[in-house]
Residue, then its C-alpha position, 0 to 999 in steps of 0.5 A: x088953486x083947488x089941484x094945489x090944495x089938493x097937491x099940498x093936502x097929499x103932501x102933508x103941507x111940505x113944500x119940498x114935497x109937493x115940489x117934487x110931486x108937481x115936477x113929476x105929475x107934469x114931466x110923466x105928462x110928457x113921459x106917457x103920451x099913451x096915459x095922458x093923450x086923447x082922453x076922450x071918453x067918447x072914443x070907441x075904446x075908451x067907450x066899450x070899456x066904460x061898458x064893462x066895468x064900473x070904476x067909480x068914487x062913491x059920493x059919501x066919506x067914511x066918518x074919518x073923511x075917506x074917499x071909497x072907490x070901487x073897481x070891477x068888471x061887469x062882464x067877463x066877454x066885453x073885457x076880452x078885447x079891451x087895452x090894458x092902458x086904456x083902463x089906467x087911461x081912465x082912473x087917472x082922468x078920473x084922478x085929474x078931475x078929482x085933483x080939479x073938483x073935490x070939493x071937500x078935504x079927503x083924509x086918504x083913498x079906499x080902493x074895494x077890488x072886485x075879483x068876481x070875474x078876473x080871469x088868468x085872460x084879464x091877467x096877462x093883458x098887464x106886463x111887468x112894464x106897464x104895471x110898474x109905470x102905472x104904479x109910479x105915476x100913482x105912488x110919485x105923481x098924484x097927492x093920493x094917499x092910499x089908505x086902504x085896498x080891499x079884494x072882495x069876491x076872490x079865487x086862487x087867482x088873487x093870491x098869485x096877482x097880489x103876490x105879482x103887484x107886490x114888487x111894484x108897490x110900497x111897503x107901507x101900501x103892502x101892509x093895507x091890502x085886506x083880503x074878504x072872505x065875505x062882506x061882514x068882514x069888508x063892513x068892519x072896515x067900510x060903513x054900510x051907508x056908504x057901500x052900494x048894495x052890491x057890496x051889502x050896503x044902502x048907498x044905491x046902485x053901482x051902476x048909478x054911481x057909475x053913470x054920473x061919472x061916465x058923464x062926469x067925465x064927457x061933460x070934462x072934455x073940453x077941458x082934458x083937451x086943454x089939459x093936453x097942453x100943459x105938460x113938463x118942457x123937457x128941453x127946460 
């Protein structure tokens, strides 16, 4: 009943809505065997890349009830080698258990995108392809309204990466992206107290907040293998 809520909470309440999105979580389930397969975080791959990134939903809400999620890589040579949908792999199991245990109504997402260390590597392990079918399953699949996408610590670079994305997204999602010279800048639009230090905040430590999700999600195992099995019938 939690995941319906959740559904129908993204939807607006429209039935017909949330019809659909549940017609699509389920069949892209079946459609995508290399995002919604083996999804155990203790796997070597899955593993080495939970060491070099931190990718977690911070615990508090903005005071207009917001979840903020931060992206970013640690170091620049643990992400050399690592698989592109493996990454996507592991923001949707976060997805999938946030759509199982939030426990409080969230009005929409705030993704802050670290680009200290995107590098033209990083770049080209993400196809046309891969990008595309990731970005459905967010935008047609999951109840998340996307409210706001910070890009803090830029380059050149992450011009041309947006300026990339940009084809594979909404409009009304083009029209949030918010580029930071500086974090006074980011502070207009995400409160300190919520913010890790990292970003200028007084939250705690990114690194905390991603170790309790790293556990989150082993202690979730046993439930993403029953997950395994309740995917669309294509045959139906």
């Amino acid at each position: 009943e939690n995941r319906m809520m959740t559904f129908l909470r993204g939807c607006k309440f429209s039935l017909e809505k949330c019809k659909r999105k549940l017609d699509m979580y389920f069949t892209m389930r079946t459609a995508c065997p290399e995002l919604f397969s083996n999804r155990d975080i203790n796997r070597p791959e899955l593993a080495e890349l939970m060491d070099a990134v931190h990718i977690p939903p911070l615990p508090g809400l903005t005071p207009d009830a917001k979840r903020v999620i931060i992206l970013r890589g640690k170091t620049e040579k643990n992400l050399a080698n690592v698989n592109a949908y493996d990454g996507m792999k592991i923001a949707l199991m976060i997805g999938d258990i946030r759509l199982a245990a939030e426990e409080t109504g969230v009005a929409g997402d705030v993704y802050i995108l670290d680009a200290t260390i995107a590098t033209p590597v990083h770049f080209a392990k993400f196809t046309p392809a891969m990008v595309k079918k990731f970005l459905l399953i967010v935008q047609e699949a999951y109840p998340v309204k996307v409210k706001e996408v910070h890009v803090v610590n830029i380059s050149p670079l992450v011009y041309t990466i947006i300026e990339w994305v940009k084809p594979f997204i909404k409009e009304k999602i083009r029209n949030r992206i918010h580029v930071h010279q500086d974090m006074d800048s980011l502070h207009k639009f995400v409160p300190k107290e919520i913010l890790p230090e990292e970003y200028g905040g007084t939250a705690g430590k990114v690194q905390e907040f991603h170790d309790q999700w790293h556990k989150k999600l082993q202690d979730y195992l046993p439930w993403f293998q029953e997950q395994e099995n309740i995917k669309a019938d294509e045959s139906k």
